[in-house]
C-alpha positions in Angstrom: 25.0 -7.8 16.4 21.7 -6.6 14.4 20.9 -7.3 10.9 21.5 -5.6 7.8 17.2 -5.2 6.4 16.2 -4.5 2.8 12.9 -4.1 1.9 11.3 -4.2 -1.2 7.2 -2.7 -0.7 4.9 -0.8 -2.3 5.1 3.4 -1.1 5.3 3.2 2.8 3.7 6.6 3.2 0.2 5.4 2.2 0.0 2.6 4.2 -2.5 1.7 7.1 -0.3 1.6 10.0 -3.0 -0.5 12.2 -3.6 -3.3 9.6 -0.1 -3.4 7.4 1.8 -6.5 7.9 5.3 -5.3 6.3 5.0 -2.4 9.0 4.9 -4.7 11.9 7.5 -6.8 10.8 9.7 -3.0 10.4 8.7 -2.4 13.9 9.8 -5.5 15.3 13.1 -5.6 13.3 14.3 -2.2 14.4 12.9 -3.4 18.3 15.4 -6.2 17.8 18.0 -4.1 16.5 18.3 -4.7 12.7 19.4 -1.9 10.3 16.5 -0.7 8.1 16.5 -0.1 4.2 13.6 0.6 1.8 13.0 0.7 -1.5 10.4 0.4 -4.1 10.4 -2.5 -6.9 10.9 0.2 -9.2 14.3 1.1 -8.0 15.6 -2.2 -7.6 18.3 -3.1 -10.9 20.5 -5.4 -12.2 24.1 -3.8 -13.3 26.9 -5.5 -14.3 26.4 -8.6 -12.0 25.4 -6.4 -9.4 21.7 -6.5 -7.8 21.3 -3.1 -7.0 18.5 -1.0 -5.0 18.1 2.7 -4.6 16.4 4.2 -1.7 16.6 5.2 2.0 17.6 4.1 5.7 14.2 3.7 7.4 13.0 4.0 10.9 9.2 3.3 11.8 7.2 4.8 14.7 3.8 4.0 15.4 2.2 7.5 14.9 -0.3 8.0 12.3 0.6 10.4 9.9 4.3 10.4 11.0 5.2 6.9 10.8 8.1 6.7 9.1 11.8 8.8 9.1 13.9 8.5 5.9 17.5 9.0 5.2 19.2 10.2 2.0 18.9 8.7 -1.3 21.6 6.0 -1.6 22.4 3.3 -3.9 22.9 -0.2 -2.3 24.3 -3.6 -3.6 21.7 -6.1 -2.3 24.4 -9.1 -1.8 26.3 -6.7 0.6 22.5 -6.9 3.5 21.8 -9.8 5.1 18.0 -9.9 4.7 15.6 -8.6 1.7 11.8 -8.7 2.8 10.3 -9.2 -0.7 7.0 -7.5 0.5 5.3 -5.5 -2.6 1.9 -6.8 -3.2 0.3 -8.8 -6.5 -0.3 -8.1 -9.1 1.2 -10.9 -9.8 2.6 -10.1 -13.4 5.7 -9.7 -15.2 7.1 -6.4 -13.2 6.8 -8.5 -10.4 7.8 -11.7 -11.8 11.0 -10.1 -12.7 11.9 -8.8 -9.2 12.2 -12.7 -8.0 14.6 -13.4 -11.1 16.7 -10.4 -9.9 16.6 -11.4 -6.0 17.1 -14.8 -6.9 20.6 -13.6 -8.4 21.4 -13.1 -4.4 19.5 -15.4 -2.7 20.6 -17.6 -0.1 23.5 -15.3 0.4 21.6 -12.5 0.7 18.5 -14.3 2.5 15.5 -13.5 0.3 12.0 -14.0 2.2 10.2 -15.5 0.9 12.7 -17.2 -1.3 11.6 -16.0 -4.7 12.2 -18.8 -6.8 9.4 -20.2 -5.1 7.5 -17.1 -5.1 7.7 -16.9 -8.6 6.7 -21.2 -8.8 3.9 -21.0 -6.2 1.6 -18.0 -6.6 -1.4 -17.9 -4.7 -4.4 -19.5 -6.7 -1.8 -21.9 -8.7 0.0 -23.6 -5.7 -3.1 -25.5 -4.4 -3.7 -27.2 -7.2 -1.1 -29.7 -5.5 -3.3 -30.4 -2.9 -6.6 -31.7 -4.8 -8.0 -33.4 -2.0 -7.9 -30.2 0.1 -9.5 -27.9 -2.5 -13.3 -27.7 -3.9 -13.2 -28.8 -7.3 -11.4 -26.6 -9.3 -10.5 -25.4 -13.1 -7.9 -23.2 -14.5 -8.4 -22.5 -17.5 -9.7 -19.2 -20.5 -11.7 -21.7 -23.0 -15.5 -20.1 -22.4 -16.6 -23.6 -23.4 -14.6 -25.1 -20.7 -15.8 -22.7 -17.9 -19.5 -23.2 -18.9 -19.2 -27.1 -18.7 -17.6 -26.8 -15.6 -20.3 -24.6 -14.1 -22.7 -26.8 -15.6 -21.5 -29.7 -13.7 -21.6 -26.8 -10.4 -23.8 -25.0 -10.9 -22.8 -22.0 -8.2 -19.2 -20.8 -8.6 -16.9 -18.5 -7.8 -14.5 -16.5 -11.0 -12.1 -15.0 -10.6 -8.5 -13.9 -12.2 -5.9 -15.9 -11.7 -3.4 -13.5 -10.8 -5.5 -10.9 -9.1 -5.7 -10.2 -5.3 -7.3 -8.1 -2.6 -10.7 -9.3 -3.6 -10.5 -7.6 -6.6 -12.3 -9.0 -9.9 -14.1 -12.3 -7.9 -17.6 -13.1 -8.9 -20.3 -15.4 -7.5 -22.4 -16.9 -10.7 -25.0 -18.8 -8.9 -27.6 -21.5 -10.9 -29.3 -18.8 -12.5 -26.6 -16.3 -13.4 -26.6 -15.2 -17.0 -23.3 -13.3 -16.7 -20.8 -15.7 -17.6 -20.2 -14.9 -21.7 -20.3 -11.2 -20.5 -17.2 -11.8 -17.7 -15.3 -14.0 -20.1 -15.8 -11.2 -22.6 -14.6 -8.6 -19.9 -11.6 -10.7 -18.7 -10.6 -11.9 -22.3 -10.3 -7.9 -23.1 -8.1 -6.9 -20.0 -5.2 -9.6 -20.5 -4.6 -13.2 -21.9 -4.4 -14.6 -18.9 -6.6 -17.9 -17.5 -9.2 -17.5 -15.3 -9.6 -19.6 -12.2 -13.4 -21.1 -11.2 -14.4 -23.1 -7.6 -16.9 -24.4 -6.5 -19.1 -22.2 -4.3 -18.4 -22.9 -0.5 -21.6 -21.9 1.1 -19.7 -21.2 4.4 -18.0 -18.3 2.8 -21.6 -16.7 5.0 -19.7 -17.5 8.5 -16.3 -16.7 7.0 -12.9 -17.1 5.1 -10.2 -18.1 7.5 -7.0 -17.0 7.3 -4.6 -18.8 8.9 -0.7 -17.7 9.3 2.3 -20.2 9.0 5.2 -19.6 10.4 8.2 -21.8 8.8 5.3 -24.0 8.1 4.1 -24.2 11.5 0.4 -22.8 11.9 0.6 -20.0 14.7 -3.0 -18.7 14.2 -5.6 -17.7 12.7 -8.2 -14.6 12.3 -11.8 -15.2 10.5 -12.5 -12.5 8.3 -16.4 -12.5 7.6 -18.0 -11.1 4.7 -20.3 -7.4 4.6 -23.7 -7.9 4.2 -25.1 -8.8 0.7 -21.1 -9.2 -0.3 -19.5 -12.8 -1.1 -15.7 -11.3 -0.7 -14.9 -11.7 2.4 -11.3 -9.6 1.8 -10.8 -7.0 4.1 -9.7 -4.9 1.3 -13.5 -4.7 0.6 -14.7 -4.6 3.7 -14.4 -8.1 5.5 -14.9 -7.9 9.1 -12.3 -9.7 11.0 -12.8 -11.9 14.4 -11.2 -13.9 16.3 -11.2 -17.7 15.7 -9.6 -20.7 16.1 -8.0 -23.5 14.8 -9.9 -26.3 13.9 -9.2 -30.3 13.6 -9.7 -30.2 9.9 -8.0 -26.7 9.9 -4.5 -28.6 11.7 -4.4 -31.6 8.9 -4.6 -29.0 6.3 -1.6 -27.5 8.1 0.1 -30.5 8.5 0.0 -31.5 4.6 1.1 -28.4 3.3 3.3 -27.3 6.4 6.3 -29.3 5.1 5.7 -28.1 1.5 6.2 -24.6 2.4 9.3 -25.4 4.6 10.8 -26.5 2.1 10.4 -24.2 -0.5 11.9 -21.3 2.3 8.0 -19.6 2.3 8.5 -18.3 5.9 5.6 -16.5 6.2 2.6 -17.6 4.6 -1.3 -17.2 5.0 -3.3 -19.5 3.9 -7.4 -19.0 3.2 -9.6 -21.8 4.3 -13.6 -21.6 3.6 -15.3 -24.2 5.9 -13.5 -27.5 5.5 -11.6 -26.2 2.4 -8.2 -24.7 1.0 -9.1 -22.1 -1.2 -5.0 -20.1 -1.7 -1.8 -20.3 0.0 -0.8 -16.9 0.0 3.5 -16.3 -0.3 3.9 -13.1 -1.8 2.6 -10.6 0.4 0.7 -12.6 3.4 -1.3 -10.5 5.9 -3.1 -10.5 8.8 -0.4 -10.7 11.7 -1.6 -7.3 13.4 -5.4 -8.6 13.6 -4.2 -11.9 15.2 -1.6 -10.1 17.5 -4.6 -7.9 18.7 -7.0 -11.0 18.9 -4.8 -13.9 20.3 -1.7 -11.5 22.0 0.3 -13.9 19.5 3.4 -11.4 18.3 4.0 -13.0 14.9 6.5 -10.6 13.6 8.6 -11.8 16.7 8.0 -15.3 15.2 9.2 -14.7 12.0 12.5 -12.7 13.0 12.9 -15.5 15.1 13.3 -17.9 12.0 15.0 -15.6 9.9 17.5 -14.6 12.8 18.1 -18.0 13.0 18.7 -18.6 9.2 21.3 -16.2 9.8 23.0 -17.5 12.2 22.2 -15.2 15.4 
């Protein structure tokens, strides 16, 4: 007997069929039988003790252009499915942020993945910062004097917001950059949020690895490398990914954090790793299973399913 699927994304008729994660996994739940749901964050609401979400049946099809069939507009109570995919990308801010205190009203009886009180506890940039030894040196913080001592003591960092994603807003200030008051000035104007400065990881040139967890068990791993004359190496911007593999150093930064995420019900995670270096554990909208299924022949969405069918008793 097949699964009752909510998912919670951004729009599904502009995404990148090829490349979007929360597709695959779509494809490989309907494959295996599961009932499909979508809705928007905007449509999902609290009433009356109810968690409620208002959208559509779904079916997927791989065709570009037609990839997706909808149903008509219903109104669901979310403790009534089995399974929410909370899959709508960062920002990371309050809209968000109050999605995983709604799901959270349903989760573990509604199984919520990733669970999102630990969504909401572990955002990218902020859960490595339990793993110091694994990290470059690192500051959190929106002082301006504080980042400029810190930079002093670098000398070539990387700045970026603390809640951003996609690439989006990350700057290289090398030993001669005069740019820093200028950013500060430009961040401090746009929220009141903390910025986030590393140390610059000179093998960002031959890549930023991201490698997939499953259940906190590494499955693989794809090596997106940055454009030339750009430092990002996000694919969002233009990161070429390639096929890699998993490394000794890369397996004992797995192994430490593995457990961690199990834990905390993050079932599907990617984490980016910049030479010998964790740089974020990504839990709220991972990516990066259709490059390594296309690289490696390592079906990932099966993987995951796999876990959650298990969760849930099938």
């Amino acid at each position: 007997m097949g699964l009752k699927v909510a998912i919670q994304m951004d729009p599904i008729a502009a995404i990148n069929i090829d490349a979007d994660s929360t597709f695959r996994l779509a494809e490989e739940a309907q494959a295996r039988g599961h009932e499909l749901f979508y809705y928007t964050p905007d449509k999902l609401a609290y009433r009356e003790g109810h968690i409620l979400a208002r959208g559509w049946p779904l079916v997927v099809r791989r065709a570009k252009g037609d990839h997706f069939a909808l149903g008509d507009e219903t109104e669901i109570d979310l403790a009534d499915w089995d399974v929410v995919l909370l899959r709508q990308d960062p920002p990371f801010d309050m809209g968000y942020i109050t999605t995983t205190h709604l799901l959270e009203r349903i989760h573990p009886g509604t199984l919520v993945v990733n669970d999102p009180f630990w969504v909401r506890n572990s955002p990218e940039k902020l859960l490595v910062l339990n793993f110091p030894d694994l990290t470059p040196p690192t500051l959190v913080a929106r002082d301006l004097a504080t980042i400029r001592a810190f930079k002093a003591v670098h000398g070539d960092i990387i700045l970026k917001p603390l809640y951003g994603n996609g690439g989006a807003g990350v700057f290289r200030l090398d030993p001669n950059d005069r740019n820093l008051a200028s950013l500060h000035e430009l961040f401090s104007g746009i929220n009141r949020e903390p910025l986030i400065a590393q140390k610059f990881v000179p093998d960002v040139s031959k890549g930023d690895k991201r490698i997939i967890l499953v259940n906190g068990e590494p499955v693989g791993a794809i090596n997106r490398v940055p454009a030339a004359g750009e430092t990002r190496s996000n694919m969002h911007v233009g990161g070429r990914p390639e096929k890699i593999g998993l490394t000794p150093r890369d397996l004992e930064i797995c192994a430490t954090i593995g457990p961690v995420l199990r834990e905390k019900g993050q079932i599907f995670v990617g984490i980016d790793v910049i030479g010998d270096w964790l740089t974020e554990i990504n839990v709220t909208s991972p990516t990066g299973i259709q490059e390594l299924e296309r690289f490696d022949g390592v079906n990932i969405a099966e993987k995951i399913w796999q876990v959650i069918e298990a969760k849930r008793g099938l």
